[in-house]
N, C-alpha and C positions, 0 to 999 in steps of 0.2 A: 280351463280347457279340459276334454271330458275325452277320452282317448274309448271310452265303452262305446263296443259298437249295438245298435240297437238289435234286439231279436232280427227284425224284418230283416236288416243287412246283414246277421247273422246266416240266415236259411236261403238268403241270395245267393252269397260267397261262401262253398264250403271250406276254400281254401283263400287265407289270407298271406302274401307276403310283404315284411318291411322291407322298404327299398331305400336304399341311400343315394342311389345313383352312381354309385361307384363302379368299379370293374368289376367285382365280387360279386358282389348285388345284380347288377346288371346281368352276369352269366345266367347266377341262379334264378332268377325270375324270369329270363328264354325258358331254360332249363326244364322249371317247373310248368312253364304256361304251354310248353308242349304235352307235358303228362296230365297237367289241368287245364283245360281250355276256359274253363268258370274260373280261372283265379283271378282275383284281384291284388291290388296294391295299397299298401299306406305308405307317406314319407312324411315323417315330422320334422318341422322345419324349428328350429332351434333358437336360428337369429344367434347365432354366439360365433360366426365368422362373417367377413365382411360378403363373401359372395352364395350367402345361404339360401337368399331370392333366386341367384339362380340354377345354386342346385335345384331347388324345388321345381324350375321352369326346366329344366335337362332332365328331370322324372319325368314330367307329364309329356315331353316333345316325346320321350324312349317310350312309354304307357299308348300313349295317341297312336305311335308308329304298329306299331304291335296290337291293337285292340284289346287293350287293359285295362281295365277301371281303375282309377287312381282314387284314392283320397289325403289330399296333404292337408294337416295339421301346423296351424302356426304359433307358436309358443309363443307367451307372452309373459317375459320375466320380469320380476319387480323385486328389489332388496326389501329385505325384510328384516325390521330389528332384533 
């Protein structure tokens, strides 16, 4: 998984924020998407709690509601010797 965002999505988004979905998060990214209107969002989804799917699905419902670009990232862990 490749978390660099391309040039193009670069000079799209000049402002990026991480979003977790949480109360924090959620404030700051009204917060900011009233001083940025061009913001977007990333939420990387981790998969290391049982209800991670639907954080990621409670970012994109809050992103959707608001007209913010999401982009969620789903991690893919594997043990490694």
């Amino acid at each position: 998984m490749s978390i660099i965002l391309t040039w193009q999505e670069k000079l799209r988004f000049k402002h990026i924020v991480a979003f977790s979905g949480g109360l924090d998060s959620t404030v700051l990214l009204h917060q900011l998407h009233k001083q940025h209107p061009s913001l977007s969002a990333i939420h990387i989804n981790h998969r290391l709690q049982a209800d991670a799917d639907r954080f990621a699905d409670h970012c994109q419902k809050i992103c959707d509601e608001s007209n913010i670009p999401l982009t969620i990232y789903t991690a893919t862990l594997t043990d490694t010797p």
